[in-house]
DOMISE-88207 format. One line per field, with one value per residue: residue in three letters; x, y, z of N, C-alpha, C, O in turn. Coordinates in nm, 4 decimals, padded with zeros to 6 digits. Each point is the difference from the previous one (the first is absolute). Example, Ala and Ser with C-alpha at 12.3 -4.5 7.8 and 13.67 -1.06 7.14 Angstrom:
2
r <- [ALA SER]
nxx <- [01.3190 -00.1386]
nyy <- [-00.5690 00.1069]
nzz <- [00.7800 -00.1385]
caxx <- [-00.0890 00.0820]
cayy <- [00.1190 00.1190]
cazz <- [00.0000 00.0060]
cxx <- [00.0900 -00.0770]
cyy <- [00.1200 00.1090]
czz <- [00.0000 00.0730]
oxx <- [00.1036 00.0509]
oyy <- [-00.0019 00.1108]
ozz <- [00.0665 00.0169]
! end
This chain:
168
r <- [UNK UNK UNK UNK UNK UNK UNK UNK UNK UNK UNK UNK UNK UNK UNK UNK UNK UNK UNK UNK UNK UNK UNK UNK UNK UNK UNK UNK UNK UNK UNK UNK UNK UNK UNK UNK UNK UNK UNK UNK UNK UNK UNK UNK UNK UNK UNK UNK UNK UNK UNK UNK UNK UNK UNK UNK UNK UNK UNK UNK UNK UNK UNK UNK UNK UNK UNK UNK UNK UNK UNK UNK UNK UNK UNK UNK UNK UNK UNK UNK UNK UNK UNK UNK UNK UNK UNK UNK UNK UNK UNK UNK UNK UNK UNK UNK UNK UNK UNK UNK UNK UNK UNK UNK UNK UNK UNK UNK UNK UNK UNK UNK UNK UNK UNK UNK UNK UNK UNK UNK UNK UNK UNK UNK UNK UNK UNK UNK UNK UNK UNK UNK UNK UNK UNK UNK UNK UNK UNK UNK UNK UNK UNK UNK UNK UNK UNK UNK UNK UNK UNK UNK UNK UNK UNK UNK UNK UNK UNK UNK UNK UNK UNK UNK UNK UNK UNK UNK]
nxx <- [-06.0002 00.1529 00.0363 00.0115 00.1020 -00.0957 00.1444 00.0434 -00.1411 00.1673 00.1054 -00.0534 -00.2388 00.0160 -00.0051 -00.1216 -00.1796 -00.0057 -00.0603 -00.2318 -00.1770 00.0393 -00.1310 -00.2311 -00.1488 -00.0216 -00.1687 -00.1916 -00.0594 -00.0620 -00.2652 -00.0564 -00.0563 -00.1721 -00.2812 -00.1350 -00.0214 -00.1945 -00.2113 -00.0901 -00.1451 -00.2117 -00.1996 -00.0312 00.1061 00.0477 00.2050 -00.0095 00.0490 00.1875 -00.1583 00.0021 -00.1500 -00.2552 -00.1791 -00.2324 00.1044 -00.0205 00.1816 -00.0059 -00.0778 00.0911 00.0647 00.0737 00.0945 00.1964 -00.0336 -00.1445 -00.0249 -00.0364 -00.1371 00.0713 00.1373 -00.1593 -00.0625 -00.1655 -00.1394 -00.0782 -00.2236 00.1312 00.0409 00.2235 00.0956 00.0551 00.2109 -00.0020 00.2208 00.0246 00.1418 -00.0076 00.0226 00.1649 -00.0536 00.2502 -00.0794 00.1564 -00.1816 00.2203 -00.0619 -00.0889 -00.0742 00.0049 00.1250 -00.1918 00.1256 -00.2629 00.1678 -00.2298 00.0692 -00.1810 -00.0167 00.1796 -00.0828 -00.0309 -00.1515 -00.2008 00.0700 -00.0444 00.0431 -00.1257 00.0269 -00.1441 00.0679 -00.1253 00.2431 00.1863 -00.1396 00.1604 -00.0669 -00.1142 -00.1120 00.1768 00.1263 -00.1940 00.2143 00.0773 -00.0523 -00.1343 00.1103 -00.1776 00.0222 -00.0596 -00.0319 -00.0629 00.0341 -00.1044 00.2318 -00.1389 00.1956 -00.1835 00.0635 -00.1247 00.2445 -00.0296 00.1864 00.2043 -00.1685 00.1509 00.0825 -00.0300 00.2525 -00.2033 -00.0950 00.1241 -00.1281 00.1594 00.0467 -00.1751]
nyy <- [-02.5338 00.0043 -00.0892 00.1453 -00.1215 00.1752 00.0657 -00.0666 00.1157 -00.1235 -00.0594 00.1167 00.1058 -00.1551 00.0834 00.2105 -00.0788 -00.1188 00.1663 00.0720 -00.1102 00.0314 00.0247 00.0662 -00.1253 00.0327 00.1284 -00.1343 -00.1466 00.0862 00.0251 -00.2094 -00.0519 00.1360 -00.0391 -00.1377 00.0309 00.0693 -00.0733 -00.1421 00.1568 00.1155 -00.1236 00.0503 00.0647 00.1678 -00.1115 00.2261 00.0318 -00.0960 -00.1160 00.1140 -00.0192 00.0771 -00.1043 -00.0680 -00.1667 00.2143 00.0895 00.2252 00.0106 00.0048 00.1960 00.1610 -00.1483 00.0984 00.1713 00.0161 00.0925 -00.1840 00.1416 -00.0784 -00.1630 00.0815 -00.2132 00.1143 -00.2198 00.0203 -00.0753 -00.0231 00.1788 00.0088 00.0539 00.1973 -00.0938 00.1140 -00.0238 -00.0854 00.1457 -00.0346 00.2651 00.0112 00.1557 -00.1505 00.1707 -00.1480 00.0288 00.0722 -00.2007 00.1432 -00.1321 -00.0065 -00.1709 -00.1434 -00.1795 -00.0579 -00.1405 -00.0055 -00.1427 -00.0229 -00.1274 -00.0941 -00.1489 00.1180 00.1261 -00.0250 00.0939 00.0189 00.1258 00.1432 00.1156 00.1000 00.0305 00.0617 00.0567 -00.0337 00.1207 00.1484 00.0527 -00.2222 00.0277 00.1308 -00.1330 00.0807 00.0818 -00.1966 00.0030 00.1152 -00.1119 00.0621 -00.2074 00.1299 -00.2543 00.0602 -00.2118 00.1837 -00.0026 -00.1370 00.0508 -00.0125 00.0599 00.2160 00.0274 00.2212 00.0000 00.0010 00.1590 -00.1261 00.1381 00.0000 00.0712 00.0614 00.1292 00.1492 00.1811 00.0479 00.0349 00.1279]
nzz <- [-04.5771 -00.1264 00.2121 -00.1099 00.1546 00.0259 -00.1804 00.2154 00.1135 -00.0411 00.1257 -00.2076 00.1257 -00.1356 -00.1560 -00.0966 00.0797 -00.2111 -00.0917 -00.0720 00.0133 -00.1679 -00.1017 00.0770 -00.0426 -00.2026 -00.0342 -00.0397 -00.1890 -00.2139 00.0528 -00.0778 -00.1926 00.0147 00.0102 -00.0765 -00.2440 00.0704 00.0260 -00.1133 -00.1230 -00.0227 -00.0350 -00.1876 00.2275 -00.1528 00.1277 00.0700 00.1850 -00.0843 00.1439 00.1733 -00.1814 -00.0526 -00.1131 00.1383 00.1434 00.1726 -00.0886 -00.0384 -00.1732 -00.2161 00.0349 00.0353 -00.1152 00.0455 -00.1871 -00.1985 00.2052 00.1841 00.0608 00.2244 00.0003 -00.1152 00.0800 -00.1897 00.0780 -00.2219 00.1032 -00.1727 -00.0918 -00.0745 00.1378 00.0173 -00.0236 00.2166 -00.1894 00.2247 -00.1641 00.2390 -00.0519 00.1790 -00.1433 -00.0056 00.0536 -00.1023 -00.1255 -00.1415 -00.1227 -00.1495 00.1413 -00.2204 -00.0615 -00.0006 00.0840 00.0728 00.0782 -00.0865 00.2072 -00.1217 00.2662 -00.0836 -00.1131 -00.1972 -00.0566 -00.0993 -00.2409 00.2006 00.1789 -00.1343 00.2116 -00.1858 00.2318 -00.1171 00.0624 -00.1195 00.0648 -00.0533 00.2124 -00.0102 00.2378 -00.0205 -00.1427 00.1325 -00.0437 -00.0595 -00.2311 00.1283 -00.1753 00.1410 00.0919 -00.2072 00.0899 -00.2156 00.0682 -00.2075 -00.0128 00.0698 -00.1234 -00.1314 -00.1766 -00.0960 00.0230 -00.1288 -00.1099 00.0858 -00.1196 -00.0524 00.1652 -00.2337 -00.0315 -00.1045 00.1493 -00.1253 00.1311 -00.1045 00.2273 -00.0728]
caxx <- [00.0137 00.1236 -00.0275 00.1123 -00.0131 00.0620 00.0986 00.0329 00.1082 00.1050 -00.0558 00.1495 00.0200 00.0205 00.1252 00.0558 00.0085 00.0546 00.1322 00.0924 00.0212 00.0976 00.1258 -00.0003 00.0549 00.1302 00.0663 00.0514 00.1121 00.1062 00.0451 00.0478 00.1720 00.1020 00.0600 00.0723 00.1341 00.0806 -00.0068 00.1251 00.1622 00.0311 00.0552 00.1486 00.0551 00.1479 00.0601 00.0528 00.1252 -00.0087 00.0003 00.1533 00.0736 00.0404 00.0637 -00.0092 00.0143 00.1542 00.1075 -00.0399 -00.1878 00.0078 00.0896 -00.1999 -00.1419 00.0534 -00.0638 -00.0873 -00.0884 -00.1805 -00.0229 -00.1198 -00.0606 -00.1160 -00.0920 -00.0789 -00.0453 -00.1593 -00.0602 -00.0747 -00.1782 00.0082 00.0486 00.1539 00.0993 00.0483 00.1171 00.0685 00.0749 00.0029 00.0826 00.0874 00.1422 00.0723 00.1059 00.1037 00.1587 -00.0039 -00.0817 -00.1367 -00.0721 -00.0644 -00.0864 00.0547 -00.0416 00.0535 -00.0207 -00.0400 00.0202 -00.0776 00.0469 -00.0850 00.0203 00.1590 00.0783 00.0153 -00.0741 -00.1488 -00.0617 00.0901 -00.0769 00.0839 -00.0550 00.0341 -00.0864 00.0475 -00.0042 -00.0203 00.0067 -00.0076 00.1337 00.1448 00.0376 00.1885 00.0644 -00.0393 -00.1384 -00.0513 -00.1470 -00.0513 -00.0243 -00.0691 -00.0196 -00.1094 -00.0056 -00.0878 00.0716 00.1414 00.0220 -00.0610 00.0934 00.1019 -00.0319 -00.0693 00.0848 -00.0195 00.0669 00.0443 00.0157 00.0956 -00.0550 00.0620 00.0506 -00.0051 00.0288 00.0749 -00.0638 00.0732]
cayy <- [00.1289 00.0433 00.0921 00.0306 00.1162 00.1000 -00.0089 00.1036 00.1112 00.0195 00.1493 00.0159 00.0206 -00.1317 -00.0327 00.0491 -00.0367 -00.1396 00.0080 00.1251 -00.1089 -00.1100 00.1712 00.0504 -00.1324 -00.0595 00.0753 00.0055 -00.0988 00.0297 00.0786 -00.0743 -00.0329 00.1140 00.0228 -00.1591 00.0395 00.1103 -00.0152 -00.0951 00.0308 00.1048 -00.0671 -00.1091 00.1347 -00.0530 00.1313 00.0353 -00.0529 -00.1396 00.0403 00.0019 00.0714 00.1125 00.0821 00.1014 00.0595 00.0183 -00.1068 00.0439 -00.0609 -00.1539 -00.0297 00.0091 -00.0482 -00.0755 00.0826 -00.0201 -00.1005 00.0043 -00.0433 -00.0457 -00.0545 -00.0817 -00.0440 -00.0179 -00.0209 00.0760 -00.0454 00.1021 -00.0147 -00.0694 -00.1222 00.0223 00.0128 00.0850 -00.0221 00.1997 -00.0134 00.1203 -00.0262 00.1228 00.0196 00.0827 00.1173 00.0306 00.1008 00.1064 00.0691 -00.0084 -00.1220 00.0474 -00.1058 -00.1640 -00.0621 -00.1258 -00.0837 -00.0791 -00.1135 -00.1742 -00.1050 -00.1361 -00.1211 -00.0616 00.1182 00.0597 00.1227 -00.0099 00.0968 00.0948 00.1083 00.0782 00.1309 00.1358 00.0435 00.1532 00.0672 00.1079 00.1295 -00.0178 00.0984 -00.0515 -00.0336 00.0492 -00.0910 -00.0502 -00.0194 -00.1356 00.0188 -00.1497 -00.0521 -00.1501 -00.0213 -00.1751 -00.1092 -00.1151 -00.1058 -00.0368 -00.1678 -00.1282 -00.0802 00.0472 -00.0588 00.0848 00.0449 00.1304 00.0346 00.1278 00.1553 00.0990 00.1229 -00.0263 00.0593 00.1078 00.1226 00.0815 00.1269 00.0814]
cazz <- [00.0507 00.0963 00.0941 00.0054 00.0617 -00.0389 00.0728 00.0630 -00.0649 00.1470 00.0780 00.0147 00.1086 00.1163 -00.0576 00.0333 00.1035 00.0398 -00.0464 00.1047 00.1278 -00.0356 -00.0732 00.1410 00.0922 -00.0354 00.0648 00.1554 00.0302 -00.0157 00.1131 00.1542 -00.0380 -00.0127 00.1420 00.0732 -00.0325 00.0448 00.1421 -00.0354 -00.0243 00.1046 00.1499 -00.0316 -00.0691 00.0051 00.0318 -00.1112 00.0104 00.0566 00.1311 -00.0017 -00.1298 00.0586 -00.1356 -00.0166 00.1133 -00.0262 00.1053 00.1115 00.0297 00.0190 00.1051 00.0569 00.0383 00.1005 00.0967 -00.0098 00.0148 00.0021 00.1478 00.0096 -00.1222 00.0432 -00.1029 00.0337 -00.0862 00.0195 -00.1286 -00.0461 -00.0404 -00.1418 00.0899 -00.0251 00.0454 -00.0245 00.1105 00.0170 00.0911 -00.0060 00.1229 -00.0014 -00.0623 00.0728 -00.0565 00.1026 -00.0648 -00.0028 -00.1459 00.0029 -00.1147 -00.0709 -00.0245 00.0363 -00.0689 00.0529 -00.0507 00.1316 -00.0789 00.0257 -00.0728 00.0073 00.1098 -00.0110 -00.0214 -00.1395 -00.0342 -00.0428 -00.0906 00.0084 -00.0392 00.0313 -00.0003 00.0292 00.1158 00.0447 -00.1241 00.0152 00.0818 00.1775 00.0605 00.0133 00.1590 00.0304 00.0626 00.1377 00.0439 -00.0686 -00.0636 -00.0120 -00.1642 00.0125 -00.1307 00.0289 -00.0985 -00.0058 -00.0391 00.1006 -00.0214 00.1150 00.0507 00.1479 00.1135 00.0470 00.0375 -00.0346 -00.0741 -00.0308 -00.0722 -00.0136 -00.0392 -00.1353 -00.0712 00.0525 -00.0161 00.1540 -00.0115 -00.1015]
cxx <- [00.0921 -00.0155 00.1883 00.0600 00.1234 00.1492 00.0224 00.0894 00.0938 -00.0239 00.1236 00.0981 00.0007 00.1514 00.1270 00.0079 00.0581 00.1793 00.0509 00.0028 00.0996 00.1369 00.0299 00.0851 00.1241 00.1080 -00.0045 00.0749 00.1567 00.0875 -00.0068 00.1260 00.1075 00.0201 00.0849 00.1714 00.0546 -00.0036 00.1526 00.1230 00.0411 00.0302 00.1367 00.0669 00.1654 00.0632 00.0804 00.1450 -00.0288 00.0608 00.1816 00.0971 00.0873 00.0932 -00.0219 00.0774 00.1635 00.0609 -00.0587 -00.0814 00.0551 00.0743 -00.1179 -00.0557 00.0398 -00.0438 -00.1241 -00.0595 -00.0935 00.0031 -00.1775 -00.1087 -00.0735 -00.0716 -00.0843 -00.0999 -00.1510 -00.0429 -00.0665 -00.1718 -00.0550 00.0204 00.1151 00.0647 00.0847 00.0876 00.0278 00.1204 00.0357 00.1445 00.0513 00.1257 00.0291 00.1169 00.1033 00.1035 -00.0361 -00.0678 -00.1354 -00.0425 -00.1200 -00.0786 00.0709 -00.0563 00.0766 -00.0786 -00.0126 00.0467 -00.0522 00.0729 -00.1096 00.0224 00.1786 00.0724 00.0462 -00.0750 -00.1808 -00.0166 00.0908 -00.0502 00.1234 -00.1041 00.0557 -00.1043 -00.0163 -00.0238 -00.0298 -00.1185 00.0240 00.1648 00.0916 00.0234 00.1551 00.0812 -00.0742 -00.1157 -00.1029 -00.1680 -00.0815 -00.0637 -00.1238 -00.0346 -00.0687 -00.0035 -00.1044 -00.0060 00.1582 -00.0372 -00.0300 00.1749 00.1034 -00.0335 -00.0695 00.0993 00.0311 00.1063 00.1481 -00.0008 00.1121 -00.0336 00.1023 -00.0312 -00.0233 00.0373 00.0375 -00.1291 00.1316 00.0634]
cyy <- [00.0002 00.1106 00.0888 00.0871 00.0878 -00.0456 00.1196 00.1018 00.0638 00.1679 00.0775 00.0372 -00.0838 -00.0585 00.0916 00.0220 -00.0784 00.0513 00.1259 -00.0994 -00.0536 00.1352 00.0329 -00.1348 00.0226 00.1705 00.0249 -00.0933 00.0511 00.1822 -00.0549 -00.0687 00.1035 00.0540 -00.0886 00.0173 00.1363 -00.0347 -00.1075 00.0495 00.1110 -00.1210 -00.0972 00.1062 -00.0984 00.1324 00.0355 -00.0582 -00.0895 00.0436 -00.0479 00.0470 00.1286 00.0936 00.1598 00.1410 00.0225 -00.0472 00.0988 -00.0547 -00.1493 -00.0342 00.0995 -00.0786 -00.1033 00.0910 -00.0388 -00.1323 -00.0346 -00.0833 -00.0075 -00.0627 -00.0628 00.0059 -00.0980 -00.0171 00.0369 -00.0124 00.1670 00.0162 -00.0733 -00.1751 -00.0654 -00.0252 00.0873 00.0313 00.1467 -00.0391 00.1462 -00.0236 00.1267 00.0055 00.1128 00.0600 00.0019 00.0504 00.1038 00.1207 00.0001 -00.0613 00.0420 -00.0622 -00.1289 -00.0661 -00.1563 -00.1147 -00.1488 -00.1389 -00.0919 -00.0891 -00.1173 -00.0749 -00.0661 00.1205 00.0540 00.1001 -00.0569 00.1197 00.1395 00.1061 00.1338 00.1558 00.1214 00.0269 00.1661 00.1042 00.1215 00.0339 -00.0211 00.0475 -00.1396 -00.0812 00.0728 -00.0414 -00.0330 00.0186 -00.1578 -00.0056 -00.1101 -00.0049 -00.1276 -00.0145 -00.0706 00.0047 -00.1115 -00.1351 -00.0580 -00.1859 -00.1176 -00.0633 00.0411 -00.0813 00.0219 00.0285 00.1733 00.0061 00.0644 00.0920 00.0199 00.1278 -00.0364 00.1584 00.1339 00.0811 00.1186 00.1395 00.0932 00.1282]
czz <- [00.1181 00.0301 -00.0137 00.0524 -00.0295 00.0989 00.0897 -00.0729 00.0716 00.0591 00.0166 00.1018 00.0826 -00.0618 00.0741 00.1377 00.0884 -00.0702 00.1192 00.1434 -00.0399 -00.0045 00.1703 00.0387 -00.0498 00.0521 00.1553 00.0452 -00.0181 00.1040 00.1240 -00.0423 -00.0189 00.1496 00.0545 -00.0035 00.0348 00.1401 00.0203 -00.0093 00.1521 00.1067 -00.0269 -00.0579 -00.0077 00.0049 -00.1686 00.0205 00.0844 00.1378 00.0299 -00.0560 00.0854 -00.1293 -00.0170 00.0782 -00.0565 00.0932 00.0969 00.0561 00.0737 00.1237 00.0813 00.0367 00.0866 00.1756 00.0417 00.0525 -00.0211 00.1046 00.0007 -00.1316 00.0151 -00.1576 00.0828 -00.1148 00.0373 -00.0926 -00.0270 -00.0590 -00.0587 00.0730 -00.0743 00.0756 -00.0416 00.1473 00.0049 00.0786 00.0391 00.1111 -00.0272 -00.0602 00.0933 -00.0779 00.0978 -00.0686 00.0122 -00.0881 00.0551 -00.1530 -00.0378 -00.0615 00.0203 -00.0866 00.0757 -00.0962 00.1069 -00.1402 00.1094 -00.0527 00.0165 00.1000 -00.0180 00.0520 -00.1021 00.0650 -00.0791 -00.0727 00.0516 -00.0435 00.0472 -00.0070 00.0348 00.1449 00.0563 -00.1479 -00.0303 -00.0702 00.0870 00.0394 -00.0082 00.1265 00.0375 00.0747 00.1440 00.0440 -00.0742 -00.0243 -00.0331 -00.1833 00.0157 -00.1773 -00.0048 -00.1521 -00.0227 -00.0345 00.0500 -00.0321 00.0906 00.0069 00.1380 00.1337 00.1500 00.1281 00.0252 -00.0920 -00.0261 -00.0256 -00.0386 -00.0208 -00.1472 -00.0436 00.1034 -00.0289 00.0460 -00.0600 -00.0798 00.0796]
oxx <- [-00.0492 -00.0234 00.0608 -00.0177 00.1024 -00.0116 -00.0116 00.0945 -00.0439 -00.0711 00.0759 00.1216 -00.0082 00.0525 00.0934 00.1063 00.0260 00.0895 00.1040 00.1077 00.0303 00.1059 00.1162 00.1151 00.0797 00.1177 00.0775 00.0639 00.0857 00.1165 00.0234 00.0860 00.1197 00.1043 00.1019 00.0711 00.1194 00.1075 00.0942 00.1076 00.1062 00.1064 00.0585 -00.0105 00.0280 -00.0507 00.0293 00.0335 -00.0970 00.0995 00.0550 00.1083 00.1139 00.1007 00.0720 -00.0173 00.0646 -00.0565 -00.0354 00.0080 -00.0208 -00.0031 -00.0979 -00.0847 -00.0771 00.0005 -00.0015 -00.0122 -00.0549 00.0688 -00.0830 -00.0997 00.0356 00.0031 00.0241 00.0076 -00.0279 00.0636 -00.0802 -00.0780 -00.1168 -00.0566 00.0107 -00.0707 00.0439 -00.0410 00.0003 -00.0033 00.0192 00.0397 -00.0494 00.0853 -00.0687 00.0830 -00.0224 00.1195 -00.1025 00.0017 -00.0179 00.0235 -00.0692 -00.1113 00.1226 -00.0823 00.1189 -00.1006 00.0900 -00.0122 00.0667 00.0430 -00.1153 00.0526 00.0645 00.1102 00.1170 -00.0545 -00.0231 -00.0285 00.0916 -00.0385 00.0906 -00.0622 00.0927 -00.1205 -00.0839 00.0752 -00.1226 -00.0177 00.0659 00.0979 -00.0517 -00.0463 00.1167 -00.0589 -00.0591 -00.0317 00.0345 -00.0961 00.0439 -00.0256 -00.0160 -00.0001 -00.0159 -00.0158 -00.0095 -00.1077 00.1109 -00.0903 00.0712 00.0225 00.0750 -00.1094 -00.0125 -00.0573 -00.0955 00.1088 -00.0238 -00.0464 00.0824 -00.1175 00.1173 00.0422 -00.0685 00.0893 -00.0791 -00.0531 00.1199 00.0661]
oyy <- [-00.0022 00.0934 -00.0750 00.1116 -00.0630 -00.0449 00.1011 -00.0198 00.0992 00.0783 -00.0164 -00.0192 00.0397 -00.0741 -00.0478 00.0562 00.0148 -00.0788 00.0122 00.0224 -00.0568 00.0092 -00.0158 00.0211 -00.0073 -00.0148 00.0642 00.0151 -00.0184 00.0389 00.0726 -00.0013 -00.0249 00.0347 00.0333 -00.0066 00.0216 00.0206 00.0431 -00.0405 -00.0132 00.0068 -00.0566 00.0252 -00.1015 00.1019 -00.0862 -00.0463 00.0028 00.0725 -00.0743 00.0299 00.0142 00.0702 00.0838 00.1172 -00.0672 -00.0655 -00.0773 -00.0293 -00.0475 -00.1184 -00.0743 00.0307 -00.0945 -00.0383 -00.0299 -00.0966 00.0539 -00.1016 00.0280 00.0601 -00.0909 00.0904 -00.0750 00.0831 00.0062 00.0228 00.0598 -00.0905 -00.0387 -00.0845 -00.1181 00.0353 -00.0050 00.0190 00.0869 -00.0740 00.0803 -00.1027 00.0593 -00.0766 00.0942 -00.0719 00.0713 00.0068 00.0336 00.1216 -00.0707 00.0459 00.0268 00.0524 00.0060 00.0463 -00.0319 00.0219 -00.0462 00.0122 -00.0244 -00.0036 00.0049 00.0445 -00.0692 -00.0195 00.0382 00.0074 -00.0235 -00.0076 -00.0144 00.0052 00.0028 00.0378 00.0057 -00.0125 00.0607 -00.0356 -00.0030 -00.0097 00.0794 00.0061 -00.1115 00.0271 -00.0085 -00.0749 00.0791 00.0074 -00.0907 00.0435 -00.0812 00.0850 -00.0891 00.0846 -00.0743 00.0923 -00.1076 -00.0588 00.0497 -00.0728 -00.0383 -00.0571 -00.0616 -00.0403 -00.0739 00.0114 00.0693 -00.0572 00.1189 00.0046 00.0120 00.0366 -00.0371 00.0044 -00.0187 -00.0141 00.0321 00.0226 -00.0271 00.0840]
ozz <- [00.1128 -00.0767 00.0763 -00.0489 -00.0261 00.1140 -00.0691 -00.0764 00.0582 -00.0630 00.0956 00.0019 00.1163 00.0830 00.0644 00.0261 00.1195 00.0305 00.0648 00.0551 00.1049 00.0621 00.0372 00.0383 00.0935 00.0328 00.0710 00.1041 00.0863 00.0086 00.0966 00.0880 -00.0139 00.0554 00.0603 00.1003 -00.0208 00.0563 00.0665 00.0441 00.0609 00.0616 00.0923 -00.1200 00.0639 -00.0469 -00.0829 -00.1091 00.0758 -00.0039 -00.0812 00.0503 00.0447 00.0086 -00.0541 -00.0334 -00.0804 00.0875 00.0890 00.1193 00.1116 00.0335 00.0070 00.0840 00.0172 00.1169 00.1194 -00.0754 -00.0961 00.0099 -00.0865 -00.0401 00.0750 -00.0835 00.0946 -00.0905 00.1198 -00.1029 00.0718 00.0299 00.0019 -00.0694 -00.0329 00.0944 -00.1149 00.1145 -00.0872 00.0983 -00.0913 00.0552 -00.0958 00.0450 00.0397 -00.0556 00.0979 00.0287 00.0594 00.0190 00.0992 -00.1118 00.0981 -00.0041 00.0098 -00.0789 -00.0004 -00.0674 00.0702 -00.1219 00.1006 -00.1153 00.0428 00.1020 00.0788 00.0512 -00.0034 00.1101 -00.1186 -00.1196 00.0810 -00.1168 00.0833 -00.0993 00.0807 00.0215 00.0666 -00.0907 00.0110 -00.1214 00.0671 -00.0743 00.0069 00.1108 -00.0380 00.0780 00.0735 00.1188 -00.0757 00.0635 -00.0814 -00.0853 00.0835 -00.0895 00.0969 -00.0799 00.0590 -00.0096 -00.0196 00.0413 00.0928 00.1067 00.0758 00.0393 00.0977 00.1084 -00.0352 00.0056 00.0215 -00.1139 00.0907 00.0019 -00.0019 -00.1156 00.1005 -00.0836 00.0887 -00.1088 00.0069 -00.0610]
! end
């Protein structure tokens, strides 16, 4: 007399449980890799034209920006919330010509310890609606960057002005 015991009968609701846990894990993995790659791409921005070019600008513009300074330049580094390093370079563009400027566009270049280009950012600082700079006046700017190349020499950067706009 064998005692025999009945084989378990699987519980169909413990199966499916174990597939919707597995289904949740694999889409929240694949919405922290989608965040991961958009956060990646907004902090490693590249300029639409290559900085110097100056393709976008007319021979007016382009002979302009011999007007345009930046004075008082200061950068400065701050661990943000996140404990981020996060570089601001801020300072004043000077209007010594004769047009009122409408929107800018500078381009900061980090070098290294040889004097290469470590890294290279390009922003728009000036942009409408905000008011115009008009001749001979001057307008402070700041920028911060959540990513700036461990290879810079933590030097100060260059500003050019790579692009601009006359009031209409």
């Amino acid at each position: 007399m064998g005692n025999s015991f009945p084989d378990p009968i699987p519980d169909p609701g413990q199966s499916k449980g174990k597939s919707f846990l597995i289904a949740a894990a694999a889409g929240v993995l694949v919405l922290a890799l989608l965040a991961f790659f958009l956060w990646r791409a907004a902090t490693h921005s590249t300029p639409a034209t290559p900085p110097g070019s100056h393709a976008a600008l007319t021979a007016e513009e382009r002979a302009y920006i011999s007007n345009v300074a930046i004075d008082h330049l200061d950068v400065t580094r701050a661990e943000n919330f996140l404990h981020q390093e996060v570089t601001t370079i801020s300072g004043e563009i000077v209007n010594s010509g004769n047009r009122s400027i409408s929107s800018l566009t500078l381009t900061a270049e980090f070098f290294d310890q040889l004097g290469q280009i470590a890294q290279r950012e390009t922003r728009t600082v000036l942009v409408p609606p905000a008011p115009p700079i008009p001749p001979g006046a001057r307008r402070e700017f700041e920028v911060s960057l959540d990513h700036v190349s461990s290879e810079w020499n933590m030097a100060r950067p260059t500003l050019k002005v790579t692009a601009l706009t006359f009031t209409k």
